[in-house]
C-alpha positions as CSV (number, residue, x, y, z in Angstrom):
1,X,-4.8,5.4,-28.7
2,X,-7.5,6.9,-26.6
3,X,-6.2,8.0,-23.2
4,X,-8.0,10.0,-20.5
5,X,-6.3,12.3,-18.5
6,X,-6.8,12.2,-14.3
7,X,-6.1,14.5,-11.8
8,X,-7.6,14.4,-7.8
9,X,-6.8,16.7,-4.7
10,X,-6.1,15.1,-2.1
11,X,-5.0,18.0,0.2
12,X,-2.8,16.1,2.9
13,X,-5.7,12.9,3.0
14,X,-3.7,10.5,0.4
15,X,-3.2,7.3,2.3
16,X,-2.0,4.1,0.4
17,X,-1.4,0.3,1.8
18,X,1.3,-1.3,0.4
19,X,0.9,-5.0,-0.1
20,X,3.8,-7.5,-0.7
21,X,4.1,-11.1,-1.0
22,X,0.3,-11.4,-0.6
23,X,0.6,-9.4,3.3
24,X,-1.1,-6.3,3.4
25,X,2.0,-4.7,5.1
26,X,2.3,-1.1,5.8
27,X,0.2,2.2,5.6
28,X,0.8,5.7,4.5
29,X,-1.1,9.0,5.3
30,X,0.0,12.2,3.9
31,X,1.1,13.8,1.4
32,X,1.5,12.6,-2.3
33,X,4.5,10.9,-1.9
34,X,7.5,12.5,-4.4
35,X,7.6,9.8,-7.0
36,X,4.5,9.6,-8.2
37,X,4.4,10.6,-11.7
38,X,4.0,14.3,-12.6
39,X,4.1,17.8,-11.0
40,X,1.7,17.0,-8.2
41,X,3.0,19.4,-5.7
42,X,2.4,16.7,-3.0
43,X,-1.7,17.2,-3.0
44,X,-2.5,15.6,-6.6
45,X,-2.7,11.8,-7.8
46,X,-2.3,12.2,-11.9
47,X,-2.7,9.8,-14.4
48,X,-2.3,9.4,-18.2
49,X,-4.7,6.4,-18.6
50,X,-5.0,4.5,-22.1
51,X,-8.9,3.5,-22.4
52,X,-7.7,0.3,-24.3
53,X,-5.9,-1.4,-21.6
54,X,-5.9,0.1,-18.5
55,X,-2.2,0.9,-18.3
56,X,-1.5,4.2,-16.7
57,X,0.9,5.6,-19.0
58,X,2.7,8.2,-16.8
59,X,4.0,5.7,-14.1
60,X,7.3,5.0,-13.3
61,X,8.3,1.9,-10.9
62,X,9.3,3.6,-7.3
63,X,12.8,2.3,-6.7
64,X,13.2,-0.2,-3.1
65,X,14.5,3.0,-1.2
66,X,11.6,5.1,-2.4
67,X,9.5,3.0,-1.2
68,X,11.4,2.2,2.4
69,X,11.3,6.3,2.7
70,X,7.2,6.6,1.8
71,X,6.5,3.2,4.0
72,X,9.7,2.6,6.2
73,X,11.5,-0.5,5.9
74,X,10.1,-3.5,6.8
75,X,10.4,-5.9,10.2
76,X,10.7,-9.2,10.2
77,X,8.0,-11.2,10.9
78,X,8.2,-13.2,14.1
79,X,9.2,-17.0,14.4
80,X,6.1,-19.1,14.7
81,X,6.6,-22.3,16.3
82,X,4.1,-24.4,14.4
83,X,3.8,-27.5,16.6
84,X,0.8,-27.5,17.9
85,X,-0.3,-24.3,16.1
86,X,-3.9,-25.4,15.9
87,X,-4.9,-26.3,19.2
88,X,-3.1,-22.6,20.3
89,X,-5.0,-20.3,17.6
90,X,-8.6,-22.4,18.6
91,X,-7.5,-21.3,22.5
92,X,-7.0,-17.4,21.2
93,X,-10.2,-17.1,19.6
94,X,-12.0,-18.8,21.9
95,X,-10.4,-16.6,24.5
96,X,-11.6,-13.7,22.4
97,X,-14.9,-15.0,22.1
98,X,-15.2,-15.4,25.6
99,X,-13.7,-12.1,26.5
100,X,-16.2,-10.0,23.9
């Protein structure tokens, strides 16, 4: 197996967006958050990458709570009343057309 070993500071800039179900859904700034694989001291991003494949070796799947404490927990999205729902998003952008 041919593997390459990465390491980057990040020094208190690390931000990550966590996507689910397609929504780009909430954003982290900070430091490295605790489960990410290796002794980073909270300013590093390493990765055991195999050449091959692409797989990074060293990761472990962040549990649901991990990711709740790095991101917070997720609202619900609001009801949308979908009657009509075209003729009321062509009045917001034309509002915002108008407006900018």
């Amino acid at each position: 197996m041919r593997k390459i070993y990465m390491s980057a500071k990040c020094s208190d800039n690390f931000f990550a967006l966590l996507e689910e179900d397609g929504m780009k859904d909430r954003e982290f700034e900070g430091n490295i958050p605790s489960w990410f694989p290796d002794e980073h001291y909270g300013d590093y991003v390493m990765f055991d990458i195999d050449l091959d494949t692409g797989q990074i070796l060293n990761w472990t799947p962040p549990t649901k709570e991990q990711v709740e404490k790095t991101f917070g927990k997720a609202e619900a999205l609001p009801v949308i009343d979908s009657a009509n729902l075209d003729e009321k998003l062509h009045k917001i952008f034309n509002k915002e057309k108008a407006d900018g």
